[in-house]
VOBA-1610 file (N, C-alpha, C; in pm, whole numbers, padded with zeros to 5 digits, always signed):
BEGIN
Unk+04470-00407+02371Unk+04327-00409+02348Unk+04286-00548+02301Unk+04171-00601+02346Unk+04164-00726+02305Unk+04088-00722+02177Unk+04072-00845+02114Unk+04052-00868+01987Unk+03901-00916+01965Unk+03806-00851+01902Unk+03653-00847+01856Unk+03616-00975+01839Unk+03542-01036+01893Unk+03543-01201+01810Unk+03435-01171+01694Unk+03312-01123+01781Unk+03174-01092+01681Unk+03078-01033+01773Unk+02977-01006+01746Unk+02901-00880+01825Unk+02745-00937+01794Unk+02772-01026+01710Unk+02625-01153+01767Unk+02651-01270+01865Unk+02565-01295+01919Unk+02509-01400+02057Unk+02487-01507+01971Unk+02554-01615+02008Unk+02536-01787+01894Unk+02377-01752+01938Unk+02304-01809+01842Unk+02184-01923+01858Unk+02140-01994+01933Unk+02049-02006+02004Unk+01984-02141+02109Unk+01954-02209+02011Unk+01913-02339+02000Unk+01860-02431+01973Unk+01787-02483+02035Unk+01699-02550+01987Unk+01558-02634+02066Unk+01558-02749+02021Unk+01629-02894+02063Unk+01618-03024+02026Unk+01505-03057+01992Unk+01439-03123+01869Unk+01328-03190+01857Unk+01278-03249+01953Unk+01349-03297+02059Unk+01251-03435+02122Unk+01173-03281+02261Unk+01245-03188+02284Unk+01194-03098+02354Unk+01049-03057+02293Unk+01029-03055+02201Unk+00902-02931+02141Unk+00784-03044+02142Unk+00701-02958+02185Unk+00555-03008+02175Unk+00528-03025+02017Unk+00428-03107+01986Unk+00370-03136+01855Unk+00307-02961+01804Unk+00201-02918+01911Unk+00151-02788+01882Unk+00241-02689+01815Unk+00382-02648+01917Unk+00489-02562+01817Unk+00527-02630+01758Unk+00551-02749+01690Unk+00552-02755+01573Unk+00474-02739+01463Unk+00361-02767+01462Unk+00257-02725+01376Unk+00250-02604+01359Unk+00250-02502+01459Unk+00207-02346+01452Unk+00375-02324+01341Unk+00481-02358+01412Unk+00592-02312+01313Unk+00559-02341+01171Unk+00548-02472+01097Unk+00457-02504+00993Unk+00410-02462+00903Unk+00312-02410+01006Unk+00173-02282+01016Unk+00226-02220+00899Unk+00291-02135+00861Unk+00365-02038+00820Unk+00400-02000+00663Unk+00357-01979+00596Unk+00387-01978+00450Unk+00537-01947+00449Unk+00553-01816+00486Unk+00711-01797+00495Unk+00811-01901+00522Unk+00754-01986+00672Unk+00849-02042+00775Unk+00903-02186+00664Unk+00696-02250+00580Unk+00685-02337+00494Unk+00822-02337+00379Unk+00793-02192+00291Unk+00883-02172+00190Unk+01073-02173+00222Unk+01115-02116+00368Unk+01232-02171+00412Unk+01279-02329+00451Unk+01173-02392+00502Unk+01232-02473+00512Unk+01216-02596+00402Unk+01139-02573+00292Unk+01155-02628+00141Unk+01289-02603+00073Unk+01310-02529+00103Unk+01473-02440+00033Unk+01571-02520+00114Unk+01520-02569+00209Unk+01663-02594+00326Unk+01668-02724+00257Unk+01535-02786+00258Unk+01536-02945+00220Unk+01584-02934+00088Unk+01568-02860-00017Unk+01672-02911-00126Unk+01842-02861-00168Unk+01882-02834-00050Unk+01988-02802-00040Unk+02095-02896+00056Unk+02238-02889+00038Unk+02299-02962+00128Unk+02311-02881+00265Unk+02340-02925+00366Unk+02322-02887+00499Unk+02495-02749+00496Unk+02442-02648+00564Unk+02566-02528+00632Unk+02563-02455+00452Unk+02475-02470+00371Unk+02564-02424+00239Unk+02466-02274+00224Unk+02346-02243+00274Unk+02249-02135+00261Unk+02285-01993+00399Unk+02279-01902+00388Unk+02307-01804+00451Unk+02130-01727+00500Unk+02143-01703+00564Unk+01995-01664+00628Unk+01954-01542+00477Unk+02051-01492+00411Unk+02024-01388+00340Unk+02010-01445+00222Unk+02025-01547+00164Unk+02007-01589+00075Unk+01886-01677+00011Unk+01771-01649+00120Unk+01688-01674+00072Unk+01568-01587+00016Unk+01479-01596-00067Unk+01434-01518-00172Unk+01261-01494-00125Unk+01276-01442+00024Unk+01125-01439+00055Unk+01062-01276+00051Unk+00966-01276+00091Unk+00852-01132+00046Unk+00885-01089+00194Unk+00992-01096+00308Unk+00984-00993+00426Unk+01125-00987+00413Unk+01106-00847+00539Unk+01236-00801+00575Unk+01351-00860+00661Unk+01436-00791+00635Unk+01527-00884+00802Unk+01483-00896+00903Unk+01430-00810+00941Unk+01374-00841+01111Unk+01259-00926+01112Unk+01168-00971+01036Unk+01068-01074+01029Unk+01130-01206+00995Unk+01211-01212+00876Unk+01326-01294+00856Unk+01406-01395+00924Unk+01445-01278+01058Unk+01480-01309+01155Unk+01426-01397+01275Unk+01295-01314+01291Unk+01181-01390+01413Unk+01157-01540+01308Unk+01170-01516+01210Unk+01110-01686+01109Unk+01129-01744+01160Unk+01328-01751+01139Unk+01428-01858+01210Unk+01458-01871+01331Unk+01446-01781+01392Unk+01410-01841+01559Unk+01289-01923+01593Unk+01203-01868+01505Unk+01079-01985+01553Unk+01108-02109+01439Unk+01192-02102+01373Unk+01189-02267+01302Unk+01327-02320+01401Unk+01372-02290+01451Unk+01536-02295+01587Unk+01413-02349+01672Unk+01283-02254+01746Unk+01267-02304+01855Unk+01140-02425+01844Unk+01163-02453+01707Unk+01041-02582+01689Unk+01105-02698+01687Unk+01259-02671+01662Unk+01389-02783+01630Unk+01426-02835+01476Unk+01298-02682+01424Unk+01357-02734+01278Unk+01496-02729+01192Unk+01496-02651+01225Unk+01692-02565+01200Unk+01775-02535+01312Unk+01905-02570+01222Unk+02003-02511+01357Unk+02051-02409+01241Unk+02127-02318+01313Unk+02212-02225+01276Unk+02396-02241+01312Unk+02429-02169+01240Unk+02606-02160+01344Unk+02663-02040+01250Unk+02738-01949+01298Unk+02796-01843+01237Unk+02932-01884+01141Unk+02954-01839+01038Unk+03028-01876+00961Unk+03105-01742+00907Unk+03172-01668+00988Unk+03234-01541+00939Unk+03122-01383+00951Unk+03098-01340+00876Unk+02988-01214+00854Unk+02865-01322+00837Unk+02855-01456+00823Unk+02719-01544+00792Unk+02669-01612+00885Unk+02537-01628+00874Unk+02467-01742+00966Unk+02434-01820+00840Unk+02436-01955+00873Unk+02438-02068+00776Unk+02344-02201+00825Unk+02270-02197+00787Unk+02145-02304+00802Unk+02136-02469+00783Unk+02115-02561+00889Unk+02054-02680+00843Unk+01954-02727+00858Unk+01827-02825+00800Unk+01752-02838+00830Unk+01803-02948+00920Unk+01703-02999+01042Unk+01745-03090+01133Unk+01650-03188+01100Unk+01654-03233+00947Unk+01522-03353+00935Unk+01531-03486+00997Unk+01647-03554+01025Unk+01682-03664+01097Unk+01604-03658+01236Unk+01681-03568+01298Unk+01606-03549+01430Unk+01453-03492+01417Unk+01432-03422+01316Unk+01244-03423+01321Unk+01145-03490+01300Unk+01260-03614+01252Unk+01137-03687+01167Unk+01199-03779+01273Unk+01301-03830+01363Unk+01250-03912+01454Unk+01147-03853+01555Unk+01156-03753+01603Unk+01017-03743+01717Unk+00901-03692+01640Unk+00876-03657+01488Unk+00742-03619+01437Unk+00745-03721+01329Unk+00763-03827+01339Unk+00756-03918+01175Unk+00634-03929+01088Unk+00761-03827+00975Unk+00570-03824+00865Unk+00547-03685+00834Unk+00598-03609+00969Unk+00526-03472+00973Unk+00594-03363+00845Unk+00748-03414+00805Unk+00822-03268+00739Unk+00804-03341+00638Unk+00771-03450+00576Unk+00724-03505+00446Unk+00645-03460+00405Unk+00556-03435+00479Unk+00361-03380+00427Unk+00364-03261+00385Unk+00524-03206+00475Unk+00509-03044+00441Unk+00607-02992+00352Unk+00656-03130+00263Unk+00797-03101+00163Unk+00710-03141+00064Unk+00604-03198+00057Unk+00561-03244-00081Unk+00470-03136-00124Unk+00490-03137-00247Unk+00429-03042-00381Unk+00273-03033-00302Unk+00299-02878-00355Unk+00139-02837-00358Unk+00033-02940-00430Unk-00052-03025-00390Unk-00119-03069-00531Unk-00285-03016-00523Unk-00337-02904-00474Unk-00461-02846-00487Unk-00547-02916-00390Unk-00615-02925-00348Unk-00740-02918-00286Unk-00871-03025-00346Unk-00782-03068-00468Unk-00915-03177-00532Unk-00928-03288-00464Unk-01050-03298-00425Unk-01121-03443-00389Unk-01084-03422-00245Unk-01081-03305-00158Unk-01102-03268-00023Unk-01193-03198-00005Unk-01312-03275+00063Unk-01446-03236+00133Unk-01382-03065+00218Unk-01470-03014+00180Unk-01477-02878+00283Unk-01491-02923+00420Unk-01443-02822+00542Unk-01483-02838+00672Unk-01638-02763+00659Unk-01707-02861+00769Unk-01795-02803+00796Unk-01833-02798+00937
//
């Protein structure tokens, strides 16, 4: 009988220089998608487990997160035993979006002294 390797399908990945500016922004978009990939940035790269992060949804939303931060080129994934283990890909994001994962790593600082849309 042959021997089980694992019964998940690796990950696609989506190279940065592939993704339009738009999916990136819409990924962004995301309070959730926002709050993962803040966590990623203060961490060293392969050391976080998809489960180990401390958000308000379930696995299966969880799940769709990181495929859409995979298919914006923000993260890669790779299986690590019973784990999927996360890096952020800021090198490569910030060469084809320079500027863009800075704006969205820095501190909340409120809304003062920004004119409303009108």
């Amino acid at each position: 009988m042959a021997e089980r390797t694992s019964h998940r399908v690796a990950p696609e990945h989506t190279h940065p220089d592939d993704v339009p500016v738009q999916t990136a922004l819409a990924a962004l978009a995301d309070p959730v998608r926002t709050r993962l990939v803040r966590e990623l940035a203060g961490c060293p790269a392969w050391t976080r487990s998809c489960g180990s992060f401390d958000v308000p949804v379930g696995k299966a939303a969880l799940s769709h997160h990181f495929t859409v931060l995979r298919g914006a080129g923000l993260v890669e994934q790779r299986d690590e035993g019973p784990k999927r283990v996360n890096r952020l890909r800021r090198e490569e994001f910030d060469a084809r979006f320079p500027g863009l994962l800075a704006l969205v790593l820095r501190e909340d600082r409120g809304q003062r002294g920004v004119a409303p849309l009108t």
